[in-house]
C-alpha positions in Angstrom: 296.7 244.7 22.0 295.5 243.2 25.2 291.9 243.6 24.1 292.5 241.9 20.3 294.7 238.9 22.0 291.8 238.6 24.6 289.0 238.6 22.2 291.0 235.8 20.0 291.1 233.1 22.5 287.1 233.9 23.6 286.7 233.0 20.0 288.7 229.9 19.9 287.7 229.0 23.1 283.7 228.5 22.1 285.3 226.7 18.5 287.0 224.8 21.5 283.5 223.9 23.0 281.2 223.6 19.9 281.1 220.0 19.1 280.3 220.5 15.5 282.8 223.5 14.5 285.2 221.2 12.4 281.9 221.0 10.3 281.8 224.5 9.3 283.2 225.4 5.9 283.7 221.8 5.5 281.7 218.9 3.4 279.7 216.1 5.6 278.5 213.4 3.3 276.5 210.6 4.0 275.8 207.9 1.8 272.6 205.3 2.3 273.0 201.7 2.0 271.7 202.1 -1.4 274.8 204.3 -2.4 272.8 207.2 -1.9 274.9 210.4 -1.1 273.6 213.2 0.3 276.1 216.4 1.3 275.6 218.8 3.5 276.7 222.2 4.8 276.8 223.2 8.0 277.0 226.9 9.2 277.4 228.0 12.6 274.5 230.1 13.2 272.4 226.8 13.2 271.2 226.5 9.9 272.6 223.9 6.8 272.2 223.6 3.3 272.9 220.5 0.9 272.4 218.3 -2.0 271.2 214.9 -2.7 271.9 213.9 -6.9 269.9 217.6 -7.9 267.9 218.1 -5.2 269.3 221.2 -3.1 267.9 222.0 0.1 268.0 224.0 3.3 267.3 223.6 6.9 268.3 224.5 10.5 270.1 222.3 13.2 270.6 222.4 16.9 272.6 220.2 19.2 270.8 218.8 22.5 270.9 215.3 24.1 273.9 214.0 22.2 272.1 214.8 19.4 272.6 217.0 16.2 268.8 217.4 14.6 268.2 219.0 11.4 264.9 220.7 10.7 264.5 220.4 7.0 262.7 223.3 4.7 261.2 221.0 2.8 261.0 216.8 2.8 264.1 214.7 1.8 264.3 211.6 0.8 265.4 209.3 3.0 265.2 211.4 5.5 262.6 211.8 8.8 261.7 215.3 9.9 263.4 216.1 12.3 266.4 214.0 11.3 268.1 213.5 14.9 271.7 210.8 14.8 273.8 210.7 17.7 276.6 213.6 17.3 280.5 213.9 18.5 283.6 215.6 17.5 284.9 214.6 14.2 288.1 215.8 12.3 288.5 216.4 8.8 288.7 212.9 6.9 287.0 211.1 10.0 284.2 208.3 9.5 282.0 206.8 11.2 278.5 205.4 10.9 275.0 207.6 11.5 271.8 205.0 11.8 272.6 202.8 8.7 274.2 206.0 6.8 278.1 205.5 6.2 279.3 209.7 7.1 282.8 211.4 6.0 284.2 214.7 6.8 285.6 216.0 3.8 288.0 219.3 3.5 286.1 222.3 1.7 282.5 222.8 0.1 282.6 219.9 -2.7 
């Protein structure tokens, strides 16, 4: 019992200290200043997938420097590679602005 209660708050403890865990099993979108969305999927091993219109892709992110960079598969549009805007907590149904990107934290995969 002691072991299962202890090995509960080591987890939520690290959620506690991982800036981007609300992210995880959630929806980030961004959308461009031409209306341009793209949503993405954050997993907590470090990697991502998303969506832009029909364009699906894949990638991997790290944290470092204030930073969250993603490390795209292959080139999006829109997008530099690596693609490195500032990064802090959010909660679902936050926003807040990334470079000239508008970003929402969405409940769920949508």
């Amino acid at each position: 019992m002691l072991a299962a209660s202890f090995a509960a708050l080591s987890a939520s403890l690290t959620y506690a200290d991982d800036i981007m865990a609300s992210r995880y099993g959630n929806t980030t979108i961004a959308t461009d200043a031409k209306g341009v969305q793209t949503k993405i999927y954050y997993a907590a091993g470090g990697t991502f997938t998303g969506k832009q219109g029909t364009m699906n892709f894949k990638g991997t992110w790290n944290v470092a420097d204030g930073k969250v960079c993603l490390h795209f598969d292959t080139p999006v549009p829109g997008y530099p590679e690596p693609f490195c805007p500032p990064v802090a907590a959010h909660k679902i149904g936050d926003k807040w602005k990334a470079g000239d990107r508008d970003v929402t934290l969405v409940k769920g995969v949508q």
